[in-house]
N, C-alpha and C positions, 0 to 999 in steps of 0.2 A: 883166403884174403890175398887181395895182392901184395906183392913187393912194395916197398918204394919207389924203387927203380920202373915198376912196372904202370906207376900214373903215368900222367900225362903233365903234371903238374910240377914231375922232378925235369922237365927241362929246363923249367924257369928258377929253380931253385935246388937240385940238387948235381950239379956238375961244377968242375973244379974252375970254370973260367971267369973270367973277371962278370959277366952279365950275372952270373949267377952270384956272386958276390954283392955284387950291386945291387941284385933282387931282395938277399938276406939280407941287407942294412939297411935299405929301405922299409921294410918287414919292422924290422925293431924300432925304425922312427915309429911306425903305428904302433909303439907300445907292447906287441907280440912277442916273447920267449920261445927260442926255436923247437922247445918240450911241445909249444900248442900246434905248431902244424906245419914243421920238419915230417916227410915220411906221413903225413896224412893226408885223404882225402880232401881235397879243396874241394867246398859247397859254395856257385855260387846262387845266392838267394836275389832272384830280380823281381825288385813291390815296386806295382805301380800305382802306393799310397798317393795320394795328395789330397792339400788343403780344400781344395776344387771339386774333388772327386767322392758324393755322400755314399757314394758304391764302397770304396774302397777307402773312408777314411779311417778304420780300424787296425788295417793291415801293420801302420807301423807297431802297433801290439802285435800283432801276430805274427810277426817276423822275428819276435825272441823269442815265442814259442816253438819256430822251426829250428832256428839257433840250439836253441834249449834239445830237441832229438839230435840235432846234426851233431852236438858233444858228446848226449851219452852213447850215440854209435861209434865214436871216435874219430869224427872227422873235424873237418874247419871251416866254420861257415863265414862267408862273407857277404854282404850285402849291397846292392845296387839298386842303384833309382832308377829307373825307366821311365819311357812315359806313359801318361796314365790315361788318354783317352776317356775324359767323362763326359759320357750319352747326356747327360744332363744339361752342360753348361758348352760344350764344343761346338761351333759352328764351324762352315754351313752342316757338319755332321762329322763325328769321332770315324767314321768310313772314309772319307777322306786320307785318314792319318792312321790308320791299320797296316797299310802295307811299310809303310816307316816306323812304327811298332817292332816289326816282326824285321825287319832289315840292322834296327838296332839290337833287336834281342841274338842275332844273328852273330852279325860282329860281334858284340862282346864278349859271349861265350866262347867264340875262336880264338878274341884277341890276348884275353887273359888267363890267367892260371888257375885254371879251374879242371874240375874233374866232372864235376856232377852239377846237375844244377836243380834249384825251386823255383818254379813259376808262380808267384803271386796274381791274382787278377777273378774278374768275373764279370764286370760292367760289359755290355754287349759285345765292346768290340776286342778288345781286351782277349778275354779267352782264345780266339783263332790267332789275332799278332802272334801272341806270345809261343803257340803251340807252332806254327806255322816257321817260323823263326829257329824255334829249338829243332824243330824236324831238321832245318837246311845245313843247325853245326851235327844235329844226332851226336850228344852225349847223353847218356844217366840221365832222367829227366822225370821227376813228379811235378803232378800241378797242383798247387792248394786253390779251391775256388773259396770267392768274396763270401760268399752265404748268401740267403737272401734275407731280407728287412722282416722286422717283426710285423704282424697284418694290422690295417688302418683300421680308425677305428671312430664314426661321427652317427650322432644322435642313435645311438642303438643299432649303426649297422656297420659289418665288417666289411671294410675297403681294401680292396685289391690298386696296388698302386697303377697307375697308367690307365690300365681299364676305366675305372671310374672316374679317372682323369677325364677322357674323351665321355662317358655317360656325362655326367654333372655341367662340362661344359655346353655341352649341346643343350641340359636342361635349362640351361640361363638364359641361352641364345634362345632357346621358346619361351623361357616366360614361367618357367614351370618355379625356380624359386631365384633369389635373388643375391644383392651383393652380401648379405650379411650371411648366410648360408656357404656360400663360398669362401670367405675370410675364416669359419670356423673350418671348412674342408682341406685349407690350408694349412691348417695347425693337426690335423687328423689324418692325411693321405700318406703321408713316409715317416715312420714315430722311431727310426732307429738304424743308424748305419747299419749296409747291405743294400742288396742292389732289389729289384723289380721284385715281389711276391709272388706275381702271378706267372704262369709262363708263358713268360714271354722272352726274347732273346738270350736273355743273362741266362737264365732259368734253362734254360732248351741245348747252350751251347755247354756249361758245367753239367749237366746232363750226360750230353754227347761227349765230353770230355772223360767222365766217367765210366760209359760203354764203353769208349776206346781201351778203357785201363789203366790209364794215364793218372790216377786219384787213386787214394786210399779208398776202399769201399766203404758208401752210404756219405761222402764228402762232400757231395754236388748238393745236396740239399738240407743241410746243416743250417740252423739257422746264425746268420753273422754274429749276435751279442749269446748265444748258447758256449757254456762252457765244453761242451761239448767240441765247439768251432776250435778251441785252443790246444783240446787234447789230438784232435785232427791234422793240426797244423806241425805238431811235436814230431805224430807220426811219422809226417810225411818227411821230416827232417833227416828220421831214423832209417826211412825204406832207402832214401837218397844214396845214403852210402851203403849200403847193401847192394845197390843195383851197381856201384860203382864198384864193389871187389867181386861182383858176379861178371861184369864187365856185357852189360842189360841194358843198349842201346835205346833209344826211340824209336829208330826203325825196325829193333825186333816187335816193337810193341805196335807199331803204325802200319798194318797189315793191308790187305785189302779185305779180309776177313772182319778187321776189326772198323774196319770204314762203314762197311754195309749192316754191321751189328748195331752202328752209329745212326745208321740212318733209317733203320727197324726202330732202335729208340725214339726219334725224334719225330718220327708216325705215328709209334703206338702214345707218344706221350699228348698227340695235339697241340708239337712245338712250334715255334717259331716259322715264319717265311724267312728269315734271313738263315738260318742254319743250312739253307739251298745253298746259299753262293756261298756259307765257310765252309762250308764240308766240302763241296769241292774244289776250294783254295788249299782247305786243309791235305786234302787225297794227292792232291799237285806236287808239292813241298814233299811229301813223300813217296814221290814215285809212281802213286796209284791212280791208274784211272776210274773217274767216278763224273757220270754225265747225270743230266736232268732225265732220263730214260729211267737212268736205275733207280730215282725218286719215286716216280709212276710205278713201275713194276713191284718198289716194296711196297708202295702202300697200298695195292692191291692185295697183298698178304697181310698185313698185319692190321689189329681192330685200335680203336684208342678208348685204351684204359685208363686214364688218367682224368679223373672228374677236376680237371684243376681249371680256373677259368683264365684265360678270356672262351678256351675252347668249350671247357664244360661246366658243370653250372654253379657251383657255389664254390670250391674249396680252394685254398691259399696253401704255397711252398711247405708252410708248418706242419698244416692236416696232411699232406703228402709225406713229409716229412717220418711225423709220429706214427703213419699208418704203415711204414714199410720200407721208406725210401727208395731208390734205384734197384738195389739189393731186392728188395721185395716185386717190384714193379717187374723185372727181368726173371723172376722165378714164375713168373703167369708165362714165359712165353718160350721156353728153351727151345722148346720145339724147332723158333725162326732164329735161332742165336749160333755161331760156333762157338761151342764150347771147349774146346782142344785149344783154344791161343792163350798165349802169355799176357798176364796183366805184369803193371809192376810189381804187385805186391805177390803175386800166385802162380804159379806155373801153370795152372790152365784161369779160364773164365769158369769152369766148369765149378773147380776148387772155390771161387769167389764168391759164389753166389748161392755155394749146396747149405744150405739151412736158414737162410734168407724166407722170412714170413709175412703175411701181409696182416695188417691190424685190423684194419678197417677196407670193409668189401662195397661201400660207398663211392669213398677216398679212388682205393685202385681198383677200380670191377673186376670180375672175372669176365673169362671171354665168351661165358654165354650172357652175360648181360654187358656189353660195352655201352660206352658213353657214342661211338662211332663205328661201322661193321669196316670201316674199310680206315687207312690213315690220313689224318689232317689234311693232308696237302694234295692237290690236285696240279699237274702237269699239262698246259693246254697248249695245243697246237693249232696253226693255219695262217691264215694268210696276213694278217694281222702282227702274229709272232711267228714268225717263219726259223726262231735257232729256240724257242720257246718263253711261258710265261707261267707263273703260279698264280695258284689263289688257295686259301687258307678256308673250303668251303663251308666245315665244320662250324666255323664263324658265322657263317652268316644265314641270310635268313632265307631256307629253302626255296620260296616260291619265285628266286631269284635266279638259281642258279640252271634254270633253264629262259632265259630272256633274248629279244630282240626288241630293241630302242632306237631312238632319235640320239646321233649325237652331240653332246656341246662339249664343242672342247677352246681348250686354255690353250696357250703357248708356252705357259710357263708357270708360278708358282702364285709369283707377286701380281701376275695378271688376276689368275685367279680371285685371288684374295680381294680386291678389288671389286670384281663383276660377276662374284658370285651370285648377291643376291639384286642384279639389273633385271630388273621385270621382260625386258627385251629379249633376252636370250630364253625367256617362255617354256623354263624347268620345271617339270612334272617329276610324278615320282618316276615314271615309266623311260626318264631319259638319261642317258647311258653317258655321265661326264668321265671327260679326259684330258687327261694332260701329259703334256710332253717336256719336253727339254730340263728331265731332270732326272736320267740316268747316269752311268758311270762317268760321263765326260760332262752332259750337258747340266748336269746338279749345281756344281761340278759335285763326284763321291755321291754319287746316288742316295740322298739326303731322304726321311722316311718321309714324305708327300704324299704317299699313297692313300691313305684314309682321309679321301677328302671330304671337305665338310659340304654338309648340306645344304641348301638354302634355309635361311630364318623360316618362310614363309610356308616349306614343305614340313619343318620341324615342329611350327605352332599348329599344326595339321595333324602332327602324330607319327611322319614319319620316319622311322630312325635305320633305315639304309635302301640301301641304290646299288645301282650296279657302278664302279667305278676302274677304270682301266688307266694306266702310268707305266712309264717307265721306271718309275721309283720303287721305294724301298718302302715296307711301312713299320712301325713299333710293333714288336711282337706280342704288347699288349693290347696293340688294338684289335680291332672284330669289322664284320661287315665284307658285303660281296666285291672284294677289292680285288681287282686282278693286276698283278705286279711284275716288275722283271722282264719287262717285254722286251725281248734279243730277235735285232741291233736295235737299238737306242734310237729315238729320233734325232739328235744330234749328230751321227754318222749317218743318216740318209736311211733309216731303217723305215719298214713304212707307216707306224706311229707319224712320224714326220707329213705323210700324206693324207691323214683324214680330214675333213670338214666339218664344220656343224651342220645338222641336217641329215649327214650321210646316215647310212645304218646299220647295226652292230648287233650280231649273233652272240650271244654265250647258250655254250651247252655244256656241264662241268659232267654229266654223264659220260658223253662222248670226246669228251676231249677238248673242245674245238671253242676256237675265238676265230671269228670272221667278219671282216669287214664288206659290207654287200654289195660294193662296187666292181664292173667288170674290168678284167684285166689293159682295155683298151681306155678305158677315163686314168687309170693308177700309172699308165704311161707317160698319159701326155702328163699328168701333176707333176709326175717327174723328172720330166722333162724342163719346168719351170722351177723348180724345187734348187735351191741356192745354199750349202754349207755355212750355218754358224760361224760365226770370227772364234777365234780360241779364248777361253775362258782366262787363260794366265799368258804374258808376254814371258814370264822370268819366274826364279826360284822356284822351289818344290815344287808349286802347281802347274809349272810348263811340265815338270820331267813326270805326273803324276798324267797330264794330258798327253803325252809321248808316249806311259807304258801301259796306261791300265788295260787290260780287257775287258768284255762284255759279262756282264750277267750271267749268263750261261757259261760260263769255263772260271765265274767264280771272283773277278774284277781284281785280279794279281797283277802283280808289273811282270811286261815279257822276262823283264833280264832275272829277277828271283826264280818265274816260275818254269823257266827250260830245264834242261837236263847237263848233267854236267856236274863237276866235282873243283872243289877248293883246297886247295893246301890247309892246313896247318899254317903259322907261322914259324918261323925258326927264331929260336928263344934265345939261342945261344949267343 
């Protein structure tokens, strides 16, 4: 164990000079006896509870139960409110307000007396801030994730939240059933704080969170009202300080090893599109390089075992859950794993995961029958997305993802919504919509637009996807041949910004490639006429948020976070 002397924590409180005196007497207005945390581990615990937030309105319970391990280890937990970023209620999108997450979670831990810290969180964006943040102060750091929501549950059938969100909507908009059907699906789609059931971002990034190390094992898929979630969160309370007298940084655990182990999971699970752009915000914050290249190349190795939908066909976080969890899901696949890194709780992964079983071989296949031979996410390249673009192929519906279309494209979101279903613009299924100016800048926060909607008129017809290209972002719950992420943005002159309606658009998700079928001598002159967007914010955050963000493709961090470089300490004294 360590000293006293040997925290980081005895400079704000255990030195002879008046600051530290000052700190002790302050200490005691909070009602504190110097017996509880004189010469201990300072725990800070950062929830980002709130009234707002149905992801995470549980947590202020579950932040006594971290409390509750951080005592019996013998440490001192203190607790902080952060913000809480809810996917639900945020506009124009919780991405927006991630890299100020992760700037706050940053500073504080620097700023105060802390030794070790919990990261409370799980809602989409949540998990990277937070982790992202903790990487750049790299103390002792466990993450407790939200859970996910217990499964929905209307006329005899089990709902996946978000997914059947976009199913039932689109049935309305055809006709298929009506307002009093919906009113009941309201009362049936979320029956229980916790975040998303299905995986989808929440789901996909506490996952990867998991891989990393960074959790207690089998933590990422706990479900949020399970007593189980409480006895997890204790844990994490107890490892905390243990990793703080082992003196078991973030950056021992934030590898690059452990990044790619991260991004093997969230293949083999048929995770999210958005775990693209945090994992490599996440890898940035720590040092590690990690491109859209090395998405491709893993998911050429690894199959997707995880029948959990929107990717696979029928099962919810829970069936995942009870059939094995991550623990179980990681034991299909050592093979692609290093098993020689440190987690927090284990000296190797190796150790983490030996006796981990699977329950149910539906649930997590084995890899001679996967749900998918190759992983989720497809990496496409060309002239179209010339720094690159995803698509989530697994989702959607095969005879798609080799296509050449007619394109209609939007300027924008509200344009859209608008003239989608305008008889003029003469939408077939075979026509390849797009939209622009609602990437990193041009959203502004690259807002999830990408699963765009159909026309009425194609939906009363029967049918329920397209081929659809954006610079956006989409729900990880959603589904459909959505090609996303396209780097540079049409708002920085990327050539998004140059298509027409009319023109015409290759997808080939075998080979890779998105092409636009114009020659190089028409994309000239466009460009040539082509005129820079006014800035979205004159002033506050979202000037400085248009200043620093980056592109999709390196992850959409602010420059000044994601350089290299190092920060003092403060001096306490």
């Amino acid at each position: 164990m360590k000293s006293p002397e040997q925290l980081r924590s005895h400079q704000w409180y255990g030195t002879d000079g008046l600051r530290s005196f000052s700190h002790r007497a302050r200490t005691r207005q909070l009602g504190y006896l110097p017996e509880e945390h004189l010469g201990k581990p300072v725990i800070a615990i950062l929830n980002t509870w709130s009234d707002i937030n149905p992801c995470h309105v549980h947590l202020r319970d579950r932040a006594q139960a971290v409390k509750r391990g951080v005592w019996q280890a013998g440490g001192f937990p203190l607790e902080f409110p952060v913000s809480t970023l809810s996917e639900t209620f945020q506009k124009p999108t919780p991405m927006l307000y991630r890299n100020l997450l992760s700037l706050e979670t940053e500073e504080l831990l620097r700023s105060y007396p802390v030794d070790g810290a919990v990261l409370m969180g799980g809602c989409d964006k949540s998990t990277p801030a937070l982790l992202m943040g903790a990487a750049s102060a790299d103390l002792p750091t466990v993450f407790v994730p939200a859970g996910p929501m217990l499964p929905g549950h209307w006329r005899g059938e089990t709902l996946g939240s978000g997914t059947d969100m976009w199913k039932y909507w689109d049935d309305k908009r055809a006709g298929v059933i009506g307002d009093c059907e919906m009113q009941e699906l309201e009362s049936g789609l979320a029956r229980s704080p916790g975040h998303c059931m299905t995986m989808g971002t929440a789901s996909t990034l506490t996952a990867a969170a998991e891989a990393l190390g960074v959790t207690v094992p089998g933590a990422s898929s706990i479900p949020a009202v399970d007593s189980g979630h409480d006895r997890m969160a204790a844990r994490a309370g107890m490892t905390v300080v243990d990793l703080v007298h082992k003196d078991r940084k973030l950056s021992d655990i934030l590898t690059a090893d452990a990044f790619e182990d991260a991004v093997t999971t969230v293949l083999g699970l048929g995770g999210s599109t958005n775990a693209v752009i945090h994992l490599i915000a996440m890898a940035g914050r720590a040092g590690v390089k990690l491109t859209l290249d090395d998405f491709d190349r893993v998911a050429r190795t690894v199959p997707v075992l995880a029948n959990v939908r929107p990717g696979g066909e029928k099962y919810l976080m829970e069936d995942f859950h009870f059939a094995g969890g991550l623990p179980g899901f990681l034991s299909r696949i050592p093979d692609l794993l290093h098993l020689d890194r440190p987690t927090v709780c284990h000296d190797t992964l190796r150790e983490q995961i030996a006796g981990a079983q699977v329950h149910d071989d539906d649930v997590i296949r084995t890899r001679d029958n996967p749900v998918a031979p190759e992983g989720g996410v497809a990496v496409l390249r060309g002239n179209l997305c010339p720094d690159g673009a995803v698509i989530k192929h697994i989702a959607a519906e095969p005879h798609l993802l080799r296509h050449t279309g007619r394109a209609v494209v939007f300027d924008d979101y509200r344009q859209m919504q608008r003239t989608i279903n305008d008889p003029s613009l003469d939408i077939t299924a075979d026509s390849v919509l797009v939209l622009r100016g609602s990437g990193p800048r041009g959203g502004p926060g690259m807002p999830e637009y990408g699963m765009l909607p159909l026309p009425d008129h194609l939906l009363k017809q029967g049918v329920r996807d397209m081929v659809r290209i954006s610079d956006a972002r989409m729900s990880g719950t959603s589904y459909g041949a959505c090609v996303l992420h396209i780097a540079p943005e049409s708002h920085v002159g990327g050539p998004l910004a140059l298509v027409r309606t009319g023109d015409s658009i290759t997808l080939d998700v075998d080979n890779r490639v998105l092409r636009l079928e114009v020659d190089d001598d028409e994309l000239q002159r466009r460009r040539a006429q082509w005129t820079p967007p006014p800035a979205r914010h004159e002033r506050g955050y979202g000037a400085l948020y248009d200043e620093q963000i980056t592109q999709a493709d390196t992850g959409c961090d602010f420059e000044f976070l994601a350089r290299p470089g190092t920060v003092q300490d403060p001096y306490a004294g």
